[in-house]
C-alpha positions as CSV (number, residue, x, y, z in Angstrom):
1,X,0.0,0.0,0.0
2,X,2.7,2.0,1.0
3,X,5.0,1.3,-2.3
4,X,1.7,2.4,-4.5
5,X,1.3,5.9,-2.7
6,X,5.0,6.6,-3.7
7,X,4.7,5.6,-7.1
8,X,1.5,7.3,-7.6
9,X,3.4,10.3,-5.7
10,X,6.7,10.1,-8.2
11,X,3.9,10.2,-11.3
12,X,2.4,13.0,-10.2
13,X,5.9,14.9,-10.1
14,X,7.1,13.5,-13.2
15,X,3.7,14.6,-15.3
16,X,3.0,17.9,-13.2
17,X,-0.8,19.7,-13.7
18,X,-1.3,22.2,-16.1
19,X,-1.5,25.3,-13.4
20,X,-2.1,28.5,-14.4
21,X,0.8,30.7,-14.7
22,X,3.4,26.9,-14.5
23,X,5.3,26.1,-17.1
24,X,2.8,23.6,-18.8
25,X,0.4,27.0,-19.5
26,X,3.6,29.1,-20.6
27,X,4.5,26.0,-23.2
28,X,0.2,26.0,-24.3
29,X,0.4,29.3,-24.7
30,X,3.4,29.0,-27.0
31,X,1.4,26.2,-28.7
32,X,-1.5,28.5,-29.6
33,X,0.6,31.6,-30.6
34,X,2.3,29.1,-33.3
35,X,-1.1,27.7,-34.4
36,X,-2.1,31.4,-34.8
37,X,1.4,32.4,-37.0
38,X,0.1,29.1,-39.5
39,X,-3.4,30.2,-39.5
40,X,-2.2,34.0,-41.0
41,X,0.4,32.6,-43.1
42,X,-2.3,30.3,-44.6
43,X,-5.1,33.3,-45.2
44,X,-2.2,35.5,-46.8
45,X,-1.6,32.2,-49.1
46,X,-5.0,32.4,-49.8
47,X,-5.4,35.6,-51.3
48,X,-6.2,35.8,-54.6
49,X,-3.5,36.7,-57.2
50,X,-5.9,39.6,-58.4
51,X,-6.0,41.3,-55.4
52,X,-3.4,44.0,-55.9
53,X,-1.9,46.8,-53.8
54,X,-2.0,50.5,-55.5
55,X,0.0,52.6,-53.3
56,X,0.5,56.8,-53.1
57,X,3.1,58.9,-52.1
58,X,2.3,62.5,-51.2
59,X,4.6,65.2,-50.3
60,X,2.9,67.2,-47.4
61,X,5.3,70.0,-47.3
62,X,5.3,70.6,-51.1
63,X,1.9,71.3,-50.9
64,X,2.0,73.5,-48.1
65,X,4.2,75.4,-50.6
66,X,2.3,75.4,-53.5
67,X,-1.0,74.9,-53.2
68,X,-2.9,78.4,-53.5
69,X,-5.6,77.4,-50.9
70,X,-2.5,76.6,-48.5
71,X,-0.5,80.0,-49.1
72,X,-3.5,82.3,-48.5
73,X,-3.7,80.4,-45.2
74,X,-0.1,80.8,-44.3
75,X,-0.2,84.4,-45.9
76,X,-3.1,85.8,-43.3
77,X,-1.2,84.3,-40.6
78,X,2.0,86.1,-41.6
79,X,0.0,89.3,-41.4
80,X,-1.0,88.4,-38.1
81,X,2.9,88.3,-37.3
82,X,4.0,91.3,-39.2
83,X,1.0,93.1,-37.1
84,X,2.4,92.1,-33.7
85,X,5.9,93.0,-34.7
86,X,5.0,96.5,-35.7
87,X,3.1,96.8,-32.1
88,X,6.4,95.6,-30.2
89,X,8.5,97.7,-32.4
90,X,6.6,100.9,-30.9
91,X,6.2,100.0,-27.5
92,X,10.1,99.4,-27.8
93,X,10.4,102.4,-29.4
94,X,8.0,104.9,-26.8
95,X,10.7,103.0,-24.3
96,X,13.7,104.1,-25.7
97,X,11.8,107.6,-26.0
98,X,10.9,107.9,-22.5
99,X,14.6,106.5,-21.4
100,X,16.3,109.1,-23.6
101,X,14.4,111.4,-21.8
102,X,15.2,110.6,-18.5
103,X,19.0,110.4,-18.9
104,X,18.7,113.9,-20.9
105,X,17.3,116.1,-18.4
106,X,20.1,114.8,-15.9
107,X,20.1,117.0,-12.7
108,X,17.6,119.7,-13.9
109,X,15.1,117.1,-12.6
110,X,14.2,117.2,-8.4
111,X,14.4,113.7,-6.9
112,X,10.2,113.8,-7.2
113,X,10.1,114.2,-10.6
114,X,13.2,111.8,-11.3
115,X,11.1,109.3,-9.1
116,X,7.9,109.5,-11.0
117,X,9.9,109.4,-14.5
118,X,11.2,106.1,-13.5
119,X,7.7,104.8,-12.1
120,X,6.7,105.4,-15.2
121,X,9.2,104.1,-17.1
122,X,9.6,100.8,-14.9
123,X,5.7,100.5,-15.8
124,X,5.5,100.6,-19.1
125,X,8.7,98.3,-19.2
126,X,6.6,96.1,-17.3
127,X,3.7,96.7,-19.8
128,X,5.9,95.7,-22.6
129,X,7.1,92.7,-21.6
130,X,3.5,91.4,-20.8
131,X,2.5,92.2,-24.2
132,X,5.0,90.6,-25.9
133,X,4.4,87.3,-23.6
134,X,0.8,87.8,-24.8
135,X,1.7,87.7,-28.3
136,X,4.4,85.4,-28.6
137,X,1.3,82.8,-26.7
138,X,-1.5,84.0,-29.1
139,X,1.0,83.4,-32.4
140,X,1.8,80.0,-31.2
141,X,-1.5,78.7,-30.6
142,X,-2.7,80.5,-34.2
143,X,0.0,78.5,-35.5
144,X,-0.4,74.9,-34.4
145,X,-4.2,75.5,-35.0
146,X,-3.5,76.6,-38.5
147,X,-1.1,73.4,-39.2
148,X,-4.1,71.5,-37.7
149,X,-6.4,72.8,-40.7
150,X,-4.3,72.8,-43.3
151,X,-3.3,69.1,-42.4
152,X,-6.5,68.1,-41.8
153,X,-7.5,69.4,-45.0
154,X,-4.9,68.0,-47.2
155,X,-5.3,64.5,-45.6
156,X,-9.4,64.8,-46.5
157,X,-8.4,65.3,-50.0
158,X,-6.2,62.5,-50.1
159,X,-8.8,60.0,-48.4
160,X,-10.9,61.4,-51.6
161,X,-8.4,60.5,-54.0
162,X,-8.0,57.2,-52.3
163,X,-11.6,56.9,-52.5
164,X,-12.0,57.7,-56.4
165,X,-8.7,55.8,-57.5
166,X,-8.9,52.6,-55.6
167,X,-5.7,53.2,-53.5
168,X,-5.3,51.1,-51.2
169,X,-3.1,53.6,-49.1
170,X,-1.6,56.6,-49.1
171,X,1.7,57.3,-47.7
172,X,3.4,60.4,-46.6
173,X,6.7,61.4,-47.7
174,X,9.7,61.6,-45.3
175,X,7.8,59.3,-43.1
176,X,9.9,56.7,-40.7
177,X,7.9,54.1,-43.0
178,X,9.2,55.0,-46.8
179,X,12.5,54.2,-47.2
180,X,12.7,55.0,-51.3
181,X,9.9,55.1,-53.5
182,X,9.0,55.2,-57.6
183,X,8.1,58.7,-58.5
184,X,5.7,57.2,-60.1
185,X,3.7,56.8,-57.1
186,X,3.9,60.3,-56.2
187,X,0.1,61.7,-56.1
188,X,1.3,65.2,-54.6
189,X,0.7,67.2,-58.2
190,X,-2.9,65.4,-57.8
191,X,-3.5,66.4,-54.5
192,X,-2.7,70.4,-54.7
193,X,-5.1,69.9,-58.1
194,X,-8.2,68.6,-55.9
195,X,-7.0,70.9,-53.2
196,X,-7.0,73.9,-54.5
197,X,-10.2,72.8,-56.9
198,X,-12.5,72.5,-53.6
199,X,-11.9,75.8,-52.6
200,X,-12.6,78.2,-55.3
């Protein structure tokens, strides 16, 4: 009786269970991901031969150039800039004014009047650097949400394209994923067309 309990014993921990997380459920699981690698291999082999791959490469930042929709854009915004510069450029200006001032008049000034001079002066220094942190902040956020438009845009007009002319993708140039590509994949001339066609 006793000799039968130890061989029953020494089976069991020649032929452990099947516990989760043991090694018997790390070598199933091995099992099943290998089963799964055949199964994908198989459906890939079973595609049939007609079932070809179109792809297009498109040049974001060449339209950005020369598309006309995507210039106006980018022209309105420089405006915007050119705007705020010429604002800065004449606070700096009334600055320099008001400090040319000061050292000018020297000791014909009482320590009253010298005191209020530089108030003022400290104050709109202080004015001028707020503004400037105010616009360097408002040109910023114009500027990421106009790259947001104008890539949004162009990417709608290429899901179009895709659409009309059975591509199966569309692939942007410079991208981590295109290595080299035939130029005669490149849809960008198509793209600024449809672009600049929708928004006559």
């Amino acid at each position: 009786m006793k000799h039968s309990c130890r061989v029953a014993t020494q089976r069991t921990m020649k032929n452990p269970p099947l516990e989760k997380g043991g090694w018997g459920d790390f070598q199933v699981k091995q099992l099943l991901f290998f089963i799964g690698c055949v199964v994908l291999v198989a459906s890939l082999m079973a595609l049939p031969a007609f079932a070809a791959v179109k792809i297009g490469i498109i040049d974001i930042q060449k339209v950005l150039r020369e598309a006309k929709t995507a210039r106006s854009v980018q022209d309105a915004f420089l405006k915007d800039v050119n705007a705020k510069k010429a604002a800065v450029a004449e606070g700096q200006k009334k600055i320099s004014q008001m400090d040319n001032e000061l050292k000018s008049a020297g000791k014909k000034l009482s320590a009253a009047e010298r005191k209020e001079k530089n108030e003022k002066l400290a104050k709109e220094i202080k004015e001028f650097k707020r503004q400037g942190s105010d616009f360097d902040e408002e040109l910023k956020k114009k500027n990421v949400e106009m790259a947001r438009r104008l890539i949004g845009e162009i990417r709608d007009v290429a899901k179009t394209l895709a659409n009309d002319e059975n591509y199966t993708v569309i692939l942007e140039k410079g991208a981590a994923a295109v290595v080299a590509a035939d130029d005669a994949a490149d849809v960008t001339d198509k793209i600024i067309g449809l672009y600049d066609a929708r928004n006559k």
